[in-house]
CHARMM internal coordinates of N, CA and C (Angstrom, degrees):
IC EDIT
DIST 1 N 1 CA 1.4619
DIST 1 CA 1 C 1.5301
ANGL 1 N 1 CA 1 C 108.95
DIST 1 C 2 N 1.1268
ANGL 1 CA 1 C 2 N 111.43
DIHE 1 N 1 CA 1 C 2 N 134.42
DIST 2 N 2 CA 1.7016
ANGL 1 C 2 N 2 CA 125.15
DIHE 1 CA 1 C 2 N 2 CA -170.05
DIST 2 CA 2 C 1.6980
ANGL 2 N 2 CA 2 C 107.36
DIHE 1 C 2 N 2 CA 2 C -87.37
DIST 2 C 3 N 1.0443
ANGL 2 CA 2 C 3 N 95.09
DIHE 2 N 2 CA 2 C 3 N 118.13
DIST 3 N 3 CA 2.4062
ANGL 2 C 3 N 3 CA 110.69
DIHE 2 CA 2 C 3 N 3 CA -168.13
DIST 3 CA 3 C 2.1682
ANGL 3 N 3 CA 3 C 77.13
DIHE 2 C 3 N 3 CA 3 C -65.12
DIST 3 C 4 N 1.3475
ANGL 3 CA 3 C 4 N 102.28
DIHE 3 N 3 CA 3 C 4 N 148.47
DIST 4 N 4 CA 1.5361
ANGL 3 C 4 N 4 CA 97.38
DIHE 3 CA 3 C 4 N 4 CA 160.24
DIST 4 CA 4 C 1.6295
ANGL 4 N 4 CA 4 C 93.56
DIHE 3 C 4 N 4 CA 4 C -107.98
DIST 4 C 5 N 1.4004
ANGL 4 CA 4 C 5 N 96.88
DIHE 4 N 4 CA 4 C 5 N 165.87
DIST 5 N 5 CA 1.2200
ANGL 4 C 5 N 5 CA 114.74
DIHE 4 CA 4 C 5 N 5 CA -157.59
DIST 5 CA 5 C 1.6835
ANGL 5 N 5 CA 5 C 100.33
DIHE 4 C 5 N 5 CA 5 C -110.23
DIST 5 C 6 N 1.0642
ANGL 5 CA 5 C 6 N 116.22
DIHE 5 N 5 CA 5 C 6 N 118.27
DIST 6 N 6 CA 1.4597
ANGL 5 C 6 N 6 CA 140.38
DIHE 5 CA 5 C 6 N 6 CA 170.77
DIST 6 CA 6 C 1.3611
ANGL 6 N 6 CA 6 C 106.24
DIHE 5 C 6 N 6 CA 6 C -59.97
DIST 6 C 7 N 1.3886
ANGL 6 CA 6 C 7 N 125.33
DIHE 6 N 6 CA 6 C 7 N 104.29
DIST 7 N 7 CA 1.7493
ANGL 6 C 7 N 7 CA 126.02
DIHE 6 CA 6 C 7 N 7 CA 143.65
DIST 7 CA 7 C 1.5150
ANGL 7 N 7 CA 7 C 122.37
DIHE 6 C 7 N 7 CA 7 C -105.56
DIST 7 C 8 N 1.7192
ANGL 7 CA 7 C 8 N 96.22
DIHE 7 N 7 CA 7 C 8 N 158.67
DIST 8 N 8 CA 1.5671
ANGL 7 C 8 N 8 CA 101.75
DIHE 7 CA 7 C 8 N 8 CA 161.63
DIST 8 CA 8 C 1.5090
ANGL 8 N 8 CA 8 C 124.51
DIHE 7 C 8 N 8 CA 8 C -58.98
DIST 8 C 9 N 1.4077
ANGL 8 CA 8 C 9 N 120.65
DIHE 8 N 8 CA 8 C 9 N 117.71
DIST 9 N 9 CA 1.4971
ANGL 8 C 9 N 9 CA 126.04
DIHE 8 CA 8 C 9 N 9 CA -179.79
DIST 9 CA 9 C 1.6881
ANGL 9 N 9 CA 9 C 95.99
DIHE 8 C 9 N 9 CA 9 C -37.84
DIST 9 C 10 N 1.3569
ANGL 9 CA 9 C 10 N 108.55
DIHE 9 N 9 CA 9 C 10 N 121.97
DIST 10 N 10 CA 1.9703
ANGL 9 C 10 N 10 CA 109.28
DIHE 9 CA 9 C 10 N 10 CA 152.19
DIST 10 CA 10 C 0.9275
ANGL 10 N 10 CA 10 C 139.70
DIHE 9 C 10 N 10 CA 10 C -4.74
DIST 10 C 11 N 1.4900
ANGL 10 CA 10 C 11 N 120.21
DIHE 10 N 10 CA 10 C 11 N -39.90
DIST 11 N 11 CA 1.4509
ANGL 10 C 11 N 11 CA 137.46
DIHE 10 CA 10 C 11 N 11 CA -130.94
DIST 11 CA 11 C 1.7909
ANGL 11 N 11 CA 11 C 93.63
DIHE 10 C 11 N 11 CA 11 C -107.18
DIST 11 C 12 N 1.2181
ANGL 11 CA 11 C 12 N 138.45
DIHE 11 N 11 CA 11 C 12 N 91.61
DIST 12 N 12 CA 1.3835
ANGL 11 C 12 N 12 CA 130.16
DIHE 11 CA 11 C 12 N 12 CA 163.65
DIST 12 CA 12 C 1.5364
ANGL 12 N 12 CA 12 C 117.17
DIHE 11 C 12 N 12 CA 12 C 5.34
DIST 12 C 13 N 1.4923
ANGL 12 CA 12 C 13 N 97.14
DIHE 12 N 12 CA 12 C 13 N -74.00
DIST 13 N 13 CA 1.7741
ANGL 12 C 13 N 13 CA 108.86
DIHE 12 CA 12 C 13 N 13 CA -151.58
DIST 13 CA 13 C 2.0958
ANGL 13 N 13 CA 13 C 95.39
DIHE 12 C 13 N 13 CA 13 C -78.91
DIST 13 C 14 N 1.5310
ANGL 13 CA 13 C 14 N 122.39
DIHE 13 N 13 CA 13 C 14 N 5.00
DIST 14 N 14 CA 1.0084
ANGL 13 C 14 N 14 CA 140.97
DIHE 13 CA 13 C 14 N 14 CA -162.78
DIST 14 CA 14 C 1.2840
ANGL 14 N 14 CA 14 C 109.68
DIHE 13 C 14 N 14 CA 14 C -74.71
DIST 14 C 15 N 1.5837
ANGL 14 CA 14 C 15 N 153.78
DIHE 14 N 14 CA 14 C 15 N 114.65
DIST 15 N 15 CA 1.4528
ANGL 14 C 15 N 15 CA 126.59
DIHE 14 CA 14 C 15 N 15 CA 159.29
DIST 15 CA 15 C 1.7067
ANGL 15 N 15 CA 15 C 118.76
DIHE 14 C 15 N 15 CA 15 C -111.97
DIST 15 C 16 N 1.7742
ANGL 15 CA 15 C 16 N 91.85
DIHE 15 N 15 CA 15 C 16 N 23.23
DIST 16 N 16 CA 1.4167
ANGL 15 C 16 N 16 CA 74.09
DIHE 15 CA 15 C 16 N 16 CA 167.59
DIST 16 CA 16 C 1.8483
ANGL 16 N 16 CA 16 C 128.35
DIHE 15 C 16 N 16 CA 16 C -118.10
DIST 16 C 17 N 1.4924
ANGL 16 CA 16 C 17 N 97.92
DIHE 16 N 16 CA 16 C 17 N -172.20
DIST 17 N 17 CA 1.6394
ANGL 16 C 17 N 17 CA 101.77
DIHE 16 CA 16 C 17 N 17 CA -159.85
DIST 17 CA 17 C 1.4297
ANGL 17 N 17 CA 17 C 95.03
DIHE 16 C 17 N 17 CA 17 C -80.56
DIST 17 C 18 N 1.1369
ANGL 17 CA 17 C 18 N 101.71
DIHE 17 N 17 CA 17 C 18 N 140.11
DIST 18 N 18 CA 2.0935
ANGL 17 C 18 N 18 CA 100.46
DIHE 17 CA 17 C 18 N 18 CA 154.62
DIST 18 CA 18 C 1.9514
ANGL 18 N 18 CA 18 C 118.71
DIHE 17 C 18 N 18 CA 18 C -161.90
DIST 18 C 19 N 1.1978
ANGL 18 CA 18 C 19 N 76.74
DIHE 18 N 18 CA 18 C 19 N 123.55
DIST 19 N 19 CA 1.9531
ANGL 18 C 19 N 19 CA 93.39
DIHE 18 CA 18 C 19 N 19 CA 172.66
DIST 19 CA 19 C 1.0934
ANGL 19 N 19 CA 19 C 123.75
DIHE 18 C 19 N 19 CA 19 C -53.85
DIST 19 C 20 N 1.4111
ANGL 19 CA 19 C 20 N 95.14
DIHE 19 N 19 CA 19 C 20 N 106.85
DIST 20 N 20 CA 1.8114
ANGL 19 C 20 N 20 CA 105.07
DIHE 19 CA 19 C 20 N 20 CA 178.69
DIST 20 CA 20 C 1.0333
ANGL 20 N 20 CA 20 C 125.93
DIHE 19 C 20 N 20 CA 20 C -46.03
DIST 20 C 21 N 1.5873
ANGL 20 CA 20 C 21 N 124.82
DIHE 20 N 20 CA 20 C 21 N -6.47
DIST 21 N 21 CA 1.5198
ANGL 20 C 21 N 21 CA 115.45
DIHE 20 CA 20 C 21 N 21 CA 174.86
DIST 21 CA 21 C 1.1127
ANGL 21 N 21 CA 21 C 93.06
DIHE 20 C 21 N 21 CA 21 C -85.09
DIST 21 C 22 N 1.4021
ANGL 21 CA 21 C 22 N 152.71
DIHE 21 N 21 CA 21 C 22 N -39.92
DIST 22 N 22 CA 1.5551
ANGL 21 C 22 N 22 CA 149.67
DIHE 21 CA 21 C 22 N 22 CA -111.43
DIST 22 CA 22 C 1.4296
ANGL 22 N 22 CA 22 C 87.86
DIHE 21 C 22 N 22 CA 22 C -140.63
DIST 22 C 23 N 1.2001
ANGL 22 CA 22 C 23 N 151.83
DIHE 22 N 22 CA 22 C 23 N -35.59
DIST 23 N 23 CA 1.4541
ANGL 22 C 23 N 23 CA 145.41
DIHE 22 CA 22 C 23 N 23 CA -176.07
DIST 23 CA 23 C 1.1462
ANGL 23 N 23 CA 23 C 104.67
DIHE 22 C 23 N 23 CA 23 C -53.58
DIST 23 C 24 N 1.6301
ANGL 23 CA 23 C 24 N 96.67
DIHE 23 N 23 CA 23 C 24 N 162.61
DIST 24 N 24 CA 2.1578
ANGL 23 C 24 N 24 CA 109.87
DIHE 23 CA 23 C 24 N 24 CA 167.53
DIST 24 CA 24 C 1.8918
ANGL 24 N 24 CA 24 C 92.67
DIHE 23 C 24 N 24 CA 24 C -95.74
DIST 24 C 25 N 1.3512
ANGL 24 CA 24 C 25 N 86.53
DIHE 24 N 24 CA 24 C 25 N 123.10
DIST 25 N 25 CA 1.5198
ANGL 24 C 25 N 25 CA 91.69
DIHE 24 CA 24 C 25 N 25 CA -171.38
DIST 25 CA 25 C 2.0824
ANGL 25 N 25 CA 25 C 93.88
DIHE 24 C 25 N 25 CA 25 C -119.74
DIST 25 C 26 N 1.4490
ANGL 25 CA 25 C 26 N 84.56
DIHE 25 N 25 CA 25 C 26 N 138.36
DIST 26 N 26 CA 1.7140
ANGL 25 C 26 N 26 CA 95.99
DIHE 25 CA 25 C 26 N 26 CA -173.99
DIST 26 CA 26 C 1.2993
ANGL 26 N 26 CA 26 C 93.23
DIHE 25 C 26 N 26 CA 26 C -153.11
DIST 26 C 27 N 1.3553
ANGL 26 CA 26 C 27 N 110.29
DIHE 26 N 26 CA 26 C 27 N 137.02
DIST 27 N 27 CA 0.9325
ANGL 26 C 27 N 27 CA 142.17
DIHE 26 CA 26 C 27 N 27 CA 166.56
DIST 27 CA 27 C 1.6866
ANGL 27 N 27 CA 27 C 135.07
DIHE 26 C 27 N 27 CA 27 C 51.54
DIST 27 C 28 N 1.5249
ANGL 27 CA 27 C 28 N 71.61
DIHE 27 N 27 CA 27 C 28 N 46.02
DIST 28 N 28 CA 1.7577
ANGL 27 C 28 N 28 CA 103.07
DIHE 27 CA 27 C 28 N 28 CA -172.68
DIST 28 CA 28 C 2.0294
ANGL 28 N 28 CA 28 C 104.30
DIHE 27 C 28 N 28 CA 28 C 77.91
DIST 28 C 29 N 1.1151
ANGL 28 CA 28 C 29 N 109.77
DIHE 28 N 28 CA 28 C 29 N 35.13
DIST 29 N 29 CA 1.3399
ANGL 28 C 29 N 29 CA 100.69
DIHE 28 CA 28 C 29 N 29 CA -176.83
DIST 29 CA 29 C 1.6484
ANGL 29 N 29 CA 29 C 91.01
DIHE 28 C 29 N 29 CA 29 C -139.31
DIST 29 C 30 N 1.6666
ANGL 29 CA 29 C 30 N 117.25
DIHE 29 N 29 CA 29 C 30 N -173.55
DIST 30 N 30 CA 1.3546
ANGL 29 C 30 N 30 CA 123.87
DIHE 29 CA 29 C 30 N 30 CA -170.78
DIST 30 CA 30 C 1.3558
ANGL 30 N 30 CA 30 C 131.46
DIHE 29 C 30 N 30 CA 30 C -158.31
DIST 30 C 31 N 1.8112
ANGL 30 CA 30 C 31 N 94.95
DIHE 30 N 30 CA 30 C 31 N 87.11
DIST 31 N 31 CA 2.2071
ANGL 30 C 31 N 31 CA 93.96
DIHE 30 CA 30 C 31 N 31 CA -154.55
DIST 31 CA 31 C 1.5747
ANGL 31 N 31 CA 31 C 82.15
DIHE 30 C 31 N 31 CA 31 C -103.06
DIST 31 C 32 N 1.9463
ANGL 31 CA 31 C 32 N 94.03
DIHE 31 N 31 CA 31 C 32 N -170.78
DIST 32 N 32 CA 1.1317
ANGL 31 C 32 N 32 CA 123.57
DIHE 31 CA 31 C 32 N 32 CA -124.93
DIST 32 CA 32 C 1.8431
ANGL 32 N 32 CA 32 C 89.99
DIHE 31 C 32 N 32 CA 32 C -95.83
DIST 32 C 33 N 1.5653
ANGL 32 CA 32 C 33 N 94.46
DIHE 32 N 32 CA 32 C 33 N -26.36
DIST 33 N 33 CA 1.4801
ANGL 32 C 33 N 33 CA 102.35
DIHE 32 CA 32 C 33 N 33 CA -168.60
DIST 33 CA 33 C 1.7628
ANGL 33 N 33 CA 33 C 106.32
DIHE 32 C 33 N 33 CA 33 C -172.29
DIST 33 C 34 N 1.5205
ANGL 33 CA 33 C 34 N 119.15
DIHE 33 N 33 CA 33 C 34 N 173.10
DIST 34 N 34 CA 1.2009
ANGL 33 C 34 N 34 CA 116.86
DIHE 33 CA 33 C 34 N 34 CA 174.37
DIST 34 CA 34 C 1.1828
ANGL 34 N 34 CA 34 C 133.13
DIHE 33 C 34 N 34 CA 34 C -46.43
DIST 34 C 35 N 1.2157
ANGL 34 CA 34 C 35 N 126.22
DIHE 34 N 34 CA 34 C 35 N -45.59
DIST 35 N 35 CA 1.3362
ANGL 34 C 35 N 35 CA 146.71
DIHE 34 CA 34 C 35 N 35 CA 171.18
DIST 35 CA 35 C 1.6923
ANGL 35 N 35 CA 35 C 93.61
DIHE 34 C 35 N 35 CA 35 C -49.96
DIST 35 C 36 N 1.2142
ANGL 35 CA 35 C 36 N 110.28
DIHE 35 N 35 CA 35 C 36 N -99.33
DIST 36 N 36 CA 1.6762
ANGL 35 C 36 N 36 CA 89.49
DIHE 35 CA 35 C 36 N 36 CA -157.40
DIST 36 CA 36 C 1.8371
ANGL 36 N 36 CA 36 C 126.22
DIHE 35 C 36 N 36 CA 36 C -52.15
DIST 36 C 37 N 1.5378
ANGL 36 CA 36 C 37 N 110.97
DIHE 36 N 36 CA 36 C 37 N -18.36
DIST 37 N 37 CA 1.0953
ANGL 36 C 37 N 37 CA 123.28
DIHE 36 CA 36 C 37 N 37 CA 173.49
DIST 37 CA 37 C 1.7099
ANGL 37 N 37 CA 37 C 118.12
DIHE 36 C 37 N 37 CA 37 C -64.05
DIST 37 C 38 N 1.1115
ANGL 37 CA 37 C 38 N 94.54
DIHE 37 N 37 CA 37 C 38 N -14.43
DIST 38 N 38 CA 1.6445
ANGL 37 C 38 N 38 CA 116.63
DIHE 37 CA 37 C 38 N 38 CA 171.47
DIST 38 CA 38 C 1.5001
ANGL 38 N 38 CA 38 C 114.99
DIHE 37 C 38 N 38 CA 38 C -91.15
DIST 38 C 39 N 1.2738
ANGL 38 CA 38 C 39 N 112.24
DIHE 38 N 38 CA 38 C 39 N -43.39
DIST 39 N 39 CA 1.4441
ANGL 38 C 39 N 39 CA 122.96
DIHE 38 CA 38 C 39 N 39 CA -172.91
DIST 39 CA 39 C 1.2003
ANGL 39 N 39 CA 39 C 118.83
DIHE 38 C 39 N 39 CA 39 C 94.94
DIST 39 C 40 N 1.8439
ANGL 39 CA 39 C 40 N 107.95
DIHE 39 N 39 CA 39 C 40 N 35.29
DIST 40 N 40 CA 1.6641
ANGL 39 C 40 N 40 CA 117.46
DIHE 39 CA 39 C 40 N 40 CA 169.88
DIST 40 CA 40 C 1.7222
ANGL 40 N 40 CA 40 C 111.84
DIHE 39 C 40 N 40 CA 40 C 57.84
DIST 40 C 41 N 1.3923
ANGL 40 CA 40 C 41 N 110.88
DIHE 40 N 40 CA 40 C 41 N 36.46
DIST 41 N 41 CA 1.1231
ANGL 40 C 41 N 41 CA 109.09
DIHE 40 CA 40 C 41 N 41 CA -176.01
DIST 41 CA 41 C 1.7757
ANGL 41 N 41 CA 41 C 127.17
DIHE 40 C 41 N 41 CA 41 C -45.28
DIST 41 C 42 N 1.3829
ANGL 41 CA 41 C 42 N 93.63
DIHE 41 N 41 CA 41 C 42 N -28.44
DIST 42 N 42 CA 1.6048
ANGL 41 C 42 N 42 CA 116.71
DIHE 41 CA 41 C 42 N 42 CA -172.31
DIST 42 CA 42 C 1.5500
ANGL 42 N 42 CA 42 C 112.48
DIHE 41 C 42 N 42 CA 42 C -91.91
DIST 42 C 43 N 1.4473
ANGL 42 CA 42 C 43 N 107.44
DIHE 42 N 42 CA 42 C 43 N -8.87
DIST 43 N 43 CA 1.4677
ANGL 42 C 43 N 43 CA 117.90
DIHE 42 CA 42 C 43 N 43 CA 176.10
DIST 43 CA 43 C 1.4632
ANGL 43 N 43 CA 43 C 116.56
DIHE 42 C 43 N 43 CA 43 C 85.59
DIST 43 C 44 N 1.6634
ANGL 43 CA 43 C 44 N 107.51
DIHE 43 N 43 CA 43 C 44 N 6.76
DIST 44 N 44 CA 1.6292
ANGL 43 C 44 N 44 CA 107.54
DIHE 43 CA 43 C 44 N 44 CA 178.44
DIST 44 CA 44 C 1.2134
ANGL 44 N 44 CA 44 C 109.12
DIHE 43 C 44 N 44 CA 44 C -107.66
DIST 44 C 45 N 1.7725
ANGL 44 CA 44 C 45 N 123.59
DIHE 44 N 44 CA 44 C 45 N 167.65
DIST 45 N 45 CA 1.2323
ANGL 44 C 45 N 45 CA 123.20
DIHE 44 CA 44 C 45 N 45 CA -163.20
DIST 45 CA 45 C 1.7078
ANGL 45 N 45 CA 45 C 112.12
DIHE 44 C 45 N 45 CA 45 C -83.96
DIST 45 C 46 N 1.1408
ANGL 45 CA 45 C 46 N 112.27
DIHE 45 N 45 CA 45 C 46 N -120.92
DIST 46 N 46 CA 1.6809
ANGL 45 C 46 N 46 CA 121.08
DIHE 45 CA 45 C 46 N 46 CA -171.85
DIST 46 CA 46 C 1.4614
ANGL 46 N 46 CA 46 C 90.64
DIHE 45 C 46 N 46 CA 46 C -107.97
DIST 46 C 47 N 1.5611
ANGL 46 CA 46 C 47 N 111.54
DIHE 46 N 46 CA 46 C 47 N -46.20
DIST 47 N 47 CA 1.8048
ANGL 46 C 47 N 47 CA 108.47
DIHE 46 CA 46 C 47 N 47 CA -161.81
DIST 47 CA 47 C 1.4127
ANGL 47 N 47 CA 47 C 127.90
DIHE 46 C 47 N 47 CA 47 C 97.11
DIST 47 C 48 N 1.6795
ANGL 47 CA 47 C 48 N 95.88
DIHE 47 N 47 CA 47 C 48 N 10.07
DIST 48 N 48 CA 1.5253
ANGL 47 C 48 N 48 CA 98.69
DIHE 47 CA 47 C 48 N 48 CA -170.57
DIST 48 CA 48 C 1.1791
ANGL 48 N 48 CA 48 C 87.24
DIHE 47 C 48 N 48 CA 48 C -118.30
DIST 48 C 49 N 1.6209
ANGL 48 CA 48 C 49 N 94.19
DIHE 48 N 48 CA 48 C 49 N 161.22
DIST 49 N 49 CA 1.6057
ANGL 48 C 49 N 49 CA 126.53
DIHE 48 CA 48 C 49 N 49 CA -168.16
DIST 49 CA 49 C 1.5310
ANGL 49 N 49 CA 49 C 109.58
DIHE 48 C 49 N 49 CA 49 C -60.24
DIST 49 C 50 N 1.1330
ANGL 49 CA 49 C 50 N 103.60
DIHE 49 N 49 CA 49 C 50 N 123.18
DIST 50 N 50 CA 1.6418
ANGL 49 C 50 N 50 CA 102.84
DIHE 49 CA 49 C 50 N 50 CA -179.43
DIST 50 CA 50 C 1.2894
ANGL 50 N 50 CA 50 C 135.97
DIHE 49 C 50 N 50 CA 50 C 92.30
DIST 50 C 51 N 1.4295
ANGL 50 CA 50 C 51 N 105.39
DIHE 50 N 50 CA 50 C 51 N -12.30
DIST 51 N 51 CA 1.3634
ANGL 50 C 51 N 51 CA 127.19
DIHE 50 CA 50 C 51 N 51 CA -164.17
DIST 51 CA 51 C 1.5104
ANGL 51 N 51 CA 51 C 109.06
DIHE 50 C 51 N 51 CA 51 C -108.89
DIST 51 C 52 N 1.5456
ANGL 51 CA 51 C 52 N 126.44
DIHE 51 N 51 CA 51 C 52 N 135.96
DIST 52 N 52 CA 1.5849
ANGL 51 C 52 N 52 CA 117.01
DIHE 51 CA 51 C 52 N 52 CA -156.45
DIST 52 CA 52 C 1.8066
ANGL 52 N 52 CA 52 C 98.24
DIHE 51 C 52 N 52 CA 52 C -150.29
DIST 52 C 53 N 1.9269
ANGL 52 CA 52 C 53 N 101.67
DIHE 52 N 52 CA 52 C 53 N 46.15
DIST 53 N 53 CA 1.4092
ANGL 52 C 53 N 53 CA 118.63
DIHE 52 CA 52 C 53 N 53 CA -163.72
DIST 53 CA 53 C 1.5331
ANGL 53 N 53 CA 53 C 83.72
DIHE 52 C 53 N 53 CA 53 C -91.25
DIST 53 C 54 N 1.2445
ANGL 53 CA 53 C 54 N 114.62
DIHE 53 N 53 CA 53 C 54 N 125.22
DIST 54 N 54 CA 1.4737
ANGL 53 C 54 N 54 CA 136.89
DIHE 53 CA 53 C 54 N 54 CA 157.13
DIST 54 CA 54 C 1.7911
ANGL 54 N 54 CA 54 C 107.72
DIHE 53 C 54 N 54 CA 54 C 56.65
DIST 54 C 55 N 1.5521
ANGL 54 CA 54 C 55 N 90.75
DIHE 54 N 54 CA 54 C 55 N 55.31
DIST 55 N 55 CA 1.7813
ANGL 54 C 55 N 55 CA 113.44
DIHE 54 CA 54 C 55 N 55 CA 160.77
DIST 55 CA 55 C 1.5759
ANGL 55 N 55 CA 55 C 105.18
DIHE 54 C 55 N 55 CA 55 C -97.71
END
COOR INIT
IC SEED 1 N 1 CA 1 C
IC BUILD
């Protein structure tokens, strides 16, 4: 069975983890969720616990 591999979300201001199989991956890169994979178009963060990327 293949371990997935944990990266840093894309997103600069981002600190959280996300699995490259399971991420929103754009443009050859691999964030945490829509929002930063977009580039926070709406001005809100990821939404995950702990995380205070583009407040």
């Amino acid at each position: 069975m293949a371990t997935a591999t944990q990266l840093k979300c894309a997103c600069e201001s981002c600190s959280c983890k996300v699995d490259e199989t399971t991420g929103v991956k754009k443009n050859g890169q691999v964030y945490c969720s829509e929002a930063c994979a977009n580039g926070h178009p709406d001005g809100s963060g990821c939404g995950h616990e702990g995380c205070d990327c583009h407040k």
